[in-house]
C-alpha positions, 0 to 999 in steps of 0.5 A: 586710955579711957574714953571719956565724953567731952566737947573737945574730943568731939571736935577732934580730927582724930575723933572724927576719922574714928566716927568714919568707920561704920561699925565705931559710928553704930558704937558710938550712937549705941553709947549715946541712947543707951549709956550702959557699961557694956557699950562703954567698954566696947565703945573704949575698946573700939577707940584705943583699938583705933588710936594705937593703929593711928599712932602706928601709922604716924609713927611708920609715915614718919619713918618713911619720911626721915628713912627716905630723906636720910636714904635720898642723902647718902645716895647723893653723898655716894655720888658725889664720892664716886663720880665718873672719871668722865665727869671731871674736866680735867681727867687724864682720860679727858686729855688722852681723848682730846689728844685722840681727837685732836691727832685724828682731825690733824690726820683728816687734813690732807694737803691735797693738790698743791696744783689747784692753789699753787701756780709757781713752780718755784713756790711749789718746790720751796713748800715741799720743803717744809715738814708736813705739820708746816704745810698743814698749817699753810694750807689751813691758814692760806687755802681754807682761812682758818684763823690762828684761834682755829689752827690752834685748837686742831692742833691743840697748841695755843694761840701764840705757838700757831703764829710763831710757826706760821711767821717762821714758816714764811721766812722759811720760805723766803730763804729757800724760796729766795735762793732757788730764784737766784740759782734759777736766774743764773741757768739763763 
């Protein structure tokens, strides 16, 4: 490449980044009041010098950029592949944690004292009766007014399955209940 003096290369970027530098201006003015060989070739020297180290950065800026690109994709790729058994909803060890949770809370409910919300006798005896999941659910239904939705999600059954015991729970309750009434009343 050789440097030839045109209008074109003047108005150039590239010629005029070359122009920033110092000692390519003093080249370069040299050349224009004294044309001779020798401030050719130093000034042509200059130049290619100058043009190869822009082509090489060019060539390195894109590099960096597809090569980070490129980089930036395999890592997402990688990701994606290799997600966090965490991160998926419905992971065995989601589930057991759920279960985990859902037991500890079930474990939390206690009761309590049947004698602050129970004033019949005979009511007392007939819940003590039922199993302890049965008198949970009495207590949360009855004692703190949770709703079926609420019950359900502690216990971690639906919706349906928290009414139908509930419901199966009062007959339970009636039949038991319904019979120690009448083998109280004939005591007297």
């Amino acid at each position: 490449m050789s440097f030839h003096f045109n209008f074109e290369m003047l108005n150039s970027s590239l010629f005029k980044n070359f122009l920033k530098n110092q000692n390519n201006n003093k080249l370069f003015t040299d050349y224009l009041c004294n044309s001779t060989d020798e401030n050719k070739d130093l000034l042509d020297k200059a130049f290619k010098k100058y043009v190869k180290k822009a082509i090489a950065v060019s060539y390195l800026k894109k590099v960096f950029h597809y090569e980070s690109r490129r980089f930036d994709k395999n890592i997402r790729k990688k990701d994606n592949k290799e997600l966090l058994i965490l991160d998926e909803l419905n992971s065995p060890i989601i589930a057991s944690l759920k279960d985990i949770e859902a037991e500890n809370k079930l474990n939390q409910i206690e009761v309590g004292n049947r004698n602050g919300f129970i004033t019949n006798q005979l009511l007392g005896k007939a819940i003590y009766t039922l199993s302890e999941r049965q008198q949970k659910i009495l207590y949360l239904y009855y004692v703190l007014n949770l709703s079926d939705i609420e019950i359900a999600a502690i216990f971690d059954v639906s919706q349906q399955a928290i009414s139908k015991s509930r419901k199966h729970i009062i007959s339970k309750l009636k039949r038991v209940y319904d019979g120690r009434q009448f083998n109280e009343d004939k005591k007297f």
